[in-house]
C-alpha positions, -999 to +999 in steps of 0.1 A: +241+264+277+214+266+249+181+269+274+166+298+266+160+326+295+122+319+300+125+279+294+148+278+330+136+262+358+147+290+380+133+313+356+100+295+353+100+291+396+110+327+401+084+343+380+055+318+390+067+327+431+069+367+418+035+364+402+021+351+431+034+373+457+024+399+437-012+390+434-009+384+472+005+422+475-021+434+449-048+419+468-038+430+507-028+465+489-065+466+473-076+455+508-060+485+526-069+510+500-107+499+503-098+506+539-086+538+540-112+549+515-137+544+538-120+558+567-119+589+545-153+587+534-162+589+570-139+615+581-156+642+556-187+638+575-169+636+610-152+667+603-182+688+591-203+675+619-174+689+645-176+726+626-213+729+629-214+714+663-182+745+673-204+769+656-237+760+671-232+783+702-222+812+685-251+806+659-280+806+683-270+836+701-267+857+668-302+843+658-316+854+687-304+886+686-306+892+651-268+902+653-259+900+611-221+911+622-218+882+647-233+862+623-209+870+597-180+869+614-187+834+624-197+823+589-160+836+580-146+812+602-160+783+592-145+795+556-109+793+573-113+755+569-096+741+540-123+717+532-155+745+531-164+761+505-194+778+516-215+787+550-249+800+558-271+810+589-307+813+577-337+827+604-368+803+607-384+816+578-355+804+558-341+844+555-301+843+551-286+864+585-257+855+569-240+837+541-201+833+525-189+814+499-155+807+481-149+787+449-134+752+446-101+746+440-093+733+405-074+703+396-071+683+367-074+642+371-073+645+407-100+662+407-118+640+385-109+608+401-114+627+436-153+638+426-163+601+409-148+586+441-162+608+467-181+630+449-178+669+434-192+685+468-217+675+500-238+697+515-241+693+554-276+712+571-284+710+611-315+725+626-311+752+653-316+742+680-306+706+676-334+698+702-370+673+703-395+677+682-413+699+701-391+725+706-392+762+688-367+763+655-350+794+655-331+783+618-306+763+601-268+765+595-258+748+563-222+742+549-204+734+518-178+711+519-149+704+491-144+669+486-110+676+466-090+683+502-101+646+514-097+630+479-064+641+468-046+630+505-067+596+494-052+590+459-018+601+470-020+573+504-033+547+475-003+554+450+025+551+478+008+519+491+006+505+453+043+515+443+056+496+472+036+466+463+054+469+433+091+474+440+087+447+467+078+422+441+104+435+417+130+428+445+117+399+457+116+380+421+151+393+413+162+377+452+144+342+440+162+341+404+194+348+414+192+318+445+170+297+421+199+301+393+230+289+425+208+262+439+187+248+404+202+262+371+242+262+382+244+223+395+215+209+366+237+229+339+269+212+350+252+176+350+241+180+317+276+190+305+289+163+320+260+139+298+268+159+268+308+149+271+301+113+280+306+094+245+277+065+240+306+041+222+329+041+249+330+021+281+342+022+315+338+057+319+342+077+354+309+086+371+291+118+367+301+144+399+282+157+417+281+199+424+296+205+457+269+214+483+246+190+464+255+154+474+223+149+496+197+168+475+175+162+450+208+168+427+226+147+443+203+120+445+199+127+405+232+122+397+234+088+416+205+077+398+218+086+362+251+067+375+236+032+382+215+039+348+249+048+328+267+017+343+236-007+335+242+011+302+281+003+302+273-037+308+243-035+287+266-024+253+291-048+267+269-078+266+258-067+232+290-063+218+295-100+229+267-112+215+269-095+181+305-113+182+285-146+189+260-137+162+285-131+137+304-160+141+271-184+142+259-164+110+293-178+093+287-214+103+248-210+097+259-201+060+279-227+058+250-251+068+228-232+044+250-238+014+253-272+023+216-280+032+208-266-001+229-285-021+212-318+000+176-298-007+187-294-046+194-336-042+160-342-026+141-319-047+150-336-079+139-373-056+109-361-049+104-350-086+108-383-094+086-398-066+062-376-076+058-382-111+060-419-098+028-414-074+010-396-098+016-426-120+008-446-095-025-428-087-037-429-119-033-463-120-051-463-086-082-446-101-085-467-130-081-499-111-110-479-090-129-475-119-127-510-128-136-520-096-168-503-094-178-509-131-169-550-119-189-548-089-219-529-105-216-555-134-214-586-111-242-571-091-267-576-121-252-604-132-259-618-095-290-597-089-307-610-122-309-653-111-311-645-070-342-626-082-354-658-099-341-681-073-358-667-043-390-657-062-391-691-070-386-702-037-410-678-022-439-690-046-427-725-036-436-716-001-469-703-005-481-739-013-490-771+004-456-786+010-446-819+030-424-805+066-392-818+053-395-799+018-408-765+034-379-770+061-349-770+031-364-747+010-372-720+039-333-730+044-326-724+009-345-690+009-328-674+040-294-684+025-304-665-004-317-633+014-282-637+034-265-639+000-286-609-008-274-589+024-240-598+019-239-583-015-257-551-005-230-544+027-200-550+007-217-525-022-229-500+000-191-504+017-176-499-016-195-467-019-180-456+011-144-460+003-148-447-033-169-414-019-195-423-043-227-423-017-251-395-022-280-387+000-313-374-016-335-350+001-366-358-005-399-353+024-412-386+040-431-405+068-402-412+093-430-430+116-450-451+087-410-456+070-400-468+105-431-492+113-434-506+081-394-521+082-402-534+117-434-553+101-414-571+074-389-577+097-415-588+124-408-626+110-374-625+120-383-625+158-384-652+185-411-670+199-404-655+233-398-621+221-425-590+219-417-562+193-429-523+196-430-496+177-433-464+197-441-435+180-436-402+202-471-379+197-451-344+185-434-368+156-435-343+123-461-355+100-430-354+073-391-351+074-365-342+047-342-371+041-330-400+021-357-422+028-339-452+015-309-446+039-331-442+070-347-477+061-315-496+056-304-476+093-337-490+108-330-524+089-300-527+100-306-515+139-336-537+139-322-571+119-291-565+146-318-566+176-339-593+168-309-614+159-295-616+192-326-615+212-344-647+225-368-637+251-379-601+265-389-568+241-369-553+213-383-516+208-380-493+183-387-457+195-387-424+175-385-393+196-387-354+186-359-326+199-346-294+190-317-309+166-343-332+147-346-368+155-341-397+179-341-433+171-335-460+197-334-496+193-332-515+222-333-554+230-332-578+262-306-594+240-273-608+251-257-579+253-218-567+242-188-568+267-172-529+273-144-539+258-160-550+224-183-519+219-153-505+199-146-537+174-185-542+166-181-515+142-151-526+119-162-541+088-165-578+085-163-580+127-180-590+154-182-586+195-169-622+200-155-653+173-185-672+184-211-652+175-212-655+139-214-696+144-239-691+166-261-666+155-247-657+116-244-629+099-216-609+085-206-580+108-215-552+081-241-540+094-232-515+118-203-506+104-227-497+074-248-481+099-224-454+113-214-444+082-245-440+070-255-417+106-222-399+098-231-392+061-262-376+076-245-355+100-258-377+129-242-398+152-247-431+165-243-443+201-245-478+219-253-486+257-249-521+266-245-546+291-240-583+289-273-603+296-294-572+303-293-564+263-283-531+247-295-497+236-286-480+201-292-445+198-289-426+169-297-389+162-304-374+125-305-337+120-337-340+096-358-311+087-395-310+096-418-308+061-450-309+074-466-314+109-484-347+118-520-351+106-547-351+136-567-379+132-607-376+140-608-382+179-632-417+189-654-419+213-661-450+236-643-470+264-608-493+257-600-521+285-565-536+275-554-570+296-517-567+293-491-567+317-479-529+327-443-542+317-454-548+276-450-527+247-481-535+242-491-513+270-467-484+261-485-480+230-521-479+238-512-452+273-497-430+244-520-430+214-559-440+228-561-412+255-548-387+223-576-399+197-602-395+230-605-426+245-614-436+277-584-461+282-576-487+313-554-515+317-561-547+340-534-574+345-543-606+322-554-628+359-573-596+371-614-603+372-633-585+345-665-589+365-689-559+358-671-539+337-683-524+314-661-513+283-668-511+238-639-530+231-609-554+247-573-554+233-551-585+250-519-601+236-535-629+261-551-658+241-558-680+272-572-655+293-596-645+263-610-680+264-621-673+301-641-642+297-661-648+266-688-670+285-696-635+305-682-608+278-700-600+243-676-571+231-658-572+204-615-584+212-586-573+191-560-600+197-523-591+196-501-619+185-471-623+172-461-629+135-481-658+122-495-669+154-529-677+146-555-688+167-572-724+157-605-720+137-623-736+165-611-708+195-615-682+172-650-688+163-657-691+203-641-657+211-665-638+178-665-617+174-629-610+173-603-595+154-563-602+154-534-585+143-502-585+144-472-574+165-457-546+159-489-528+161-489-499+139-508-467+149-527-463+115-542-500+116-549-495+152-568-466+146-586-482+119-594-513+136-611-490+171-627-468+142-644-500+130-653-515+163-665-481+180-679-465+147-693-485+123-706-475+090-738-461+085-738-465+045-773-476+034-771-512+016-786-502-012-767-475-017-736-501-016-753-527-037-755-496-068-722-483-057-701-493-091-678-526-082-642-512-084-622-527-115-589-549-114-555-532-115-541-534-151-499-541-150-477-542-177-442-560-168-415-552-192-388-581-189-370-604-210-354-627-188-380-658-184-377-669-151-379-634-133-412-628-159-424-658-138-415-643-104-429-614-109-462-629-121-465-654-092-457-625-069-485-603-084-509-636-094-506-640-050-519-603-043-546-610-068-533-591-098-532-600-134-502-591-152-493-581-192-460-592-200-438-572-229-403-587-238-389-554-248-396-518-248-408-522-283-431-546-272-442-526-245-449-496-268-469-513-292-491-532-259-503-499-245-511-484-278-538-510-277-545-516-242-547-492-211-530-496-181-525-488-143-490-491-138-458-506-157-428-529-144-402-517-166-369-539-161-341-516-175-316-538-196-333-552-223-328-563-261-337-543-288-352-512-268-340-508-232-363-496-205-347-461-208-355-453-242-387-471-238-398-445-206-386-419-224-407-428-252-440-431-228-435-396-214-438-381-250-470-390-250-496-368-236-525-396-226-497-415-208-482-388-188-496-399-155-486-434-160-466-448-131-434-465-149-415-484-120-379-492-129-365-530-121-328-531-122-302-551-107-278-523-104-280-506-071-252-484-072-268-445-073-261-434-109-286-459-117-315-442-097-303-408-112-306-424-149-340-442-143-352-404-132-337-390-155-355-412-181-389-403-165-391-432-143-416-424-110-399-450-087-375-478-083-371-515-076-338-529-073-338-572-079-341-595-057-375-580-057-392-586-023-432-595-017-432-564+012-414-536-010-437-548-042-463-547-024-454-511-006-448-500-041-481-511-055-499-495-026-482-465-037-487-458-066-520-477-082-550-453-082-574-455-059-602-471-085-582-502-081-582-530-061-558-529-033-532-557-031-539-573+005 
């Protein structure tokens, strides 16, 4: 065995139970020693106090006889003690009778130790006689005692005690190793020979014995323990010998299959090769057939663009005159088949965008709420008799968002057109609500609603709820396909509630920024009645905006009895209930109608005064039309009659194609505008070297000098650097708008040209010195 001596168990037992009992011996012998040294301590003085009180008799007589012999002979007996080393008997005066004395034994550490424990000598003195206080002193007796007699029978009681302390613990610890080493170290020693013989490789091997004596012990109950663990052991290597058999044999076969599979892979691999080289073929041919496509579609766009532009210009100016019912019937016919020509073309453009990933978004700050009520004003036309259209603006609406304000008009368009559409009686709303993530549009309609299961089709392109709806109520089904993927473009989404004949609800949430919070408007002061039912948008709008600018606002129902009230203004979207209270009413009325619903000259002039506008009722007018009303101006008339009359806006229109030079000049000629017309960009150039103007039309393909080269030109010159150039073009697609910016162009119209975006445009950009197209 190769344990050393003091790495044994019974070693390391034995000397921890050794080192114990002899601290436990150390301790009790300490103990007894501190014992018997103050049992000695005490005795010195015990014995001394039994000398003097033996001599005390003796003593007295031989001080009161003055007998020196009898004194001396009993101070010599007191020297027969070992333990005194002097005695004296002194009278009362402190005179010796007698005194004897002896020296102290010598010794060497004894000694020493003997004096520090006890001390080097003691003198003992007792008064004679040993009596009260009061009683005559005839002297003293005094003695000497040695401390070495008491201190050396001490130190040799203390070794004794301490050196069989010692040899007990020496025999004890030698008992303990030899029994530890027969019941601990003999039986462990044998089990691990037995281990170390076992070999690992081998199996069914016998069991480990077990040392006789030890079979229901500790020991014993070891070695049954390492048995089950060596037979797990045994079945264990077994099984693993089995299954490294298995493995061997399925790593031949999986070889096999590897060899094999890679000669199929080696096949494949040089298929694929060729299917590759074949797709890549195949995908160039894709993107140049893409390519075409889009250059096609942006060419057939202007080549579209450039006579619907004439045709329903010509159609619109058409309708502006005095036309028989039959002729304004077919060519209103003729002009919403255009302007359905004209959506058609911009959904399947804006859908080729889409699938060729060409769409990009600017970012750009705008109104949201003036973008959002102006689209619902040009599309106010489109609704039913029957049918009341809001805009709701939500008060903590930011001033300005950052967006693509084009894209957020064609989503409200769309939303909107899709509303009104399928809408015949009721409200169609458009709300725009703040939250944390940015924006909430809804647009919801009384309409006929969409069936559960056709909320999922009404989004594929070119589809609709139902196969009768297009005959019924037209349209292509692009819109809200268009729609969505615009939302998604913008990180939004875009969510529909509906139920058939209650109407529907479209949601849709844009994450865009805040740019600047909304203006506060100057707060009014004065008293608002509205008659409107509680029900109306109408109603919805005035509760949110007139008690904000500091109004005093109430509503009455239109039959309710106006009778001693007493209020600045009255708003109705009631005509007949207007005619009842003028009689008894003098303030001034703003009437709410719908879209060209005037009232006859005649009920008009009895209602004066009076003003009317129409639905949807924007916020801004409102306010303007109550600032009017409640506020009027205070500028002196003679300080308006010298006020300088403002001069006519100068326009230059840059185009060469004849008919759309007429459009464009009966559109303006209708606003009151006179327009300069230039063929080419040449043309153009050479007109404003001679003449100044406000604002320039500039059509971007044209002969000789295109619009590009021609804005480019204008920007070079310093006088004409805050000239508003406004690019016409018939291509749509958005490297266009890049180009025209790039070439110094401030905005962009894209043909058909439209009366409402012209004249947003104009109101845009002409300076304030000039008149103000209506």
């Amino acid at each position: 065995m190769d344990i050393p001596l003091k790495q044994r168990l019974s070693f390391r037992q034995a000397s921890l139970t050794v080192m114990v009992a002899f601290a436990l011996g150390a301790l009790f012998s300490l103990i007894q020693v501190a014992l018997d040294y103050a049992s000695e301590d005490a005795l010195i003085n015990q014995e001394a106090d039994a000398l003097l009180e033996i001599s005390q008799a003796p003593a007295l007589r031989a001080l009161r006889d003055g007998d020196s012999a009898l004194a001396s002979e009993l101070m010599q007996g007191l020297l027969q003690s070992p333990a005194v080393m002097g005695a004296e008997l002194l009278g009362a005066e402190g005179t010796p009778l007698a005194s004897l004395s002896r020296p102290a034994n010598a010794g060497g550490w004894g000694a020493r130790l003997s004096s520090l424990l006890f001390g080097a000598g003691r003198s003992i003195e007792r008064p004679l006689p040993p009596g009260s206080p009061g009683s005559p002193l005839l002297g003293r007796q005094r003695l000497e005692i040695d401390t070495y007699v008491y201190g050396s029978r001490f130190l040799h009681r203390a070794a004794v005690t301490l050196a069989v302390n010692f040899v007990s613990c020496l025999l004890l610890s030698l008992i303990l190793l030899g029994l530890l080493y027969l019941l601990l170290t003999r039986p462990l020693t044998a089990l691990i020979g037995a281990l170390r013989q076992r070999d690992p490789l081998r199996s069914e091997q016998p069991p480990l014995p077990c040392p006789s004596g030890h079979q229901r012990d500790e020991i014993g109950l070891l070695v049954a323990a390492c048995n089950r663990q060596l037979a797990l052991l045994d079945r264990e290597i077994a099984q693993r010998r089995a299954a490294e058999e298995r493995l061997t044999y399925s790593l031949a076969e999986l070889e096999e299959r590897v060899r094999l599979r890679t000669t199929e892979l080696e096949s494949t691999n040089r298929e694929l090769l060729d299917a590759n080289r074949e797709l890549q073929q195949a995908q160039r041919t894709t993107l140049a057939m893409a390519q075409a496509r889009s250059q096609f579609l942006a060419s057939m766009s202007h080549e579209i663009r450039t006579p619907l532009n004439g045709l329903l210009g010509m159609l619109a100016l058409a309708l502006d005159n005095p036309l028989p019912q039959q002729v304004r019937q077919q060519l209103t016919i003729a002009h919403d088949s255009g302007r359905t020509l004209v959506e058609l073309l911009n959904g399947v453009l804006d859908l080729s965008k889409f699938e060729a990933g060409q769409l990009e978004l600017e970012h750009t700050p705008f109104d949201l709420a003036s973008l959002v009520e102006d689209t619902a004003s040009l599309l106010s036309q489109n609704a039913a008799p029957g049918v009341e259209l809001s805009c709701l603006i939500a008060p903590d609406l930011p001033g300005e968002v950052i967006g693509d304000p084009l894209r957020v008009r064609q989503i409200v368009s769309n939303l909107l057109s899709n509303a009104l559409k399928f809408t015949r009686h009721g409200r169609v709303d458009v709300r725009l609500i703040a939250n944390p993530d940015g924006i909430l549009l809804e647009v919801r309609d009384t309409g006929i609603g969409i069936a559960r299961e056709a909320l999922s089709r009404i989004f594929q392109p070119f589809a609709q709820a139902e196969a009768g709806i297009s005959r019924q109520y037209g349209g292509t089904g692009l819109g809200l396909t268009l729609t969505r993927r615009l939302c998604e473009a913008m990180h939004g989404t875009l969510e529909v509630e509906s139920q058939p004949g209650l109407g529907s609800r479209f949601s849709v949430r844009l994450p865009l920024a805040t740019h600047a919070a909304a203006t506060a408007l100057p707060p009014l002061q004065g008293t608002v009645v509205a008659l409107c039912s509680r029900r109306s948008g109408l109603s919805e709008l005035l509760e949110t905006w007139l008690p904000a600018w500091g109004l005093d606002y109430r509503r009455q129902d239109p039959d309710a009895s106006l009778a001693g009230l007493s209020t600045d203004i009255l708003i109705s979207d009631c005509p007949d209930c207007l005619s009842l209270l003028r009689a008894s009413y003098s303030a001034p009325i703003l009437l709410v109608s719908a879209y060209g619903e005037l009232l006859p000259e005649d009920q008009a002039l009895r209602l004066q005064p009076l003003e009317q506008m129409a639905r949807p009722l924007a916020r801004a007018a409102l306010y303007q039309a109550l600032q009017r009303h409640l506020k009027p101006a205070t500028i002196p008339q003679v300080e308006q009659s010298l006020a300088p009359a403002p001069s006519e806006p100068r326009i230059l229109l840059v185009e060469d194609n004849p008919v759309n030079q007429l459009v464009v000049k009966g559109l303006l000629g209708r606003l009151g505008l006179t327009v300069t017309i230039a063929r080419h960009g040449e043309e153009a150039l050479k007109i404003l070297q001679q003449r100044d103007f406000d604002l320039v039309l500039m059509d971007c393909n044209l002969p000789l000098m295109d619009g590009y080269e021609a804005t480019r030109q204008i920007r070079r010159e310093q006088r004409w650097a805050g000239l508003p150039v406004i690019a016409l073009t018939a291509n749509v697609l958005p490297e266009e708008r890049e180009r025209c910016q790039r070439a110094g162009m401030n905005d962009y119209l894209s043909k058909p040209l439209r009366r409402g975006e012209l004249e947003a445009m104009l109101e845009r950009w002409l300076p304030p010195r000039g008149a103000r197209p209506a």
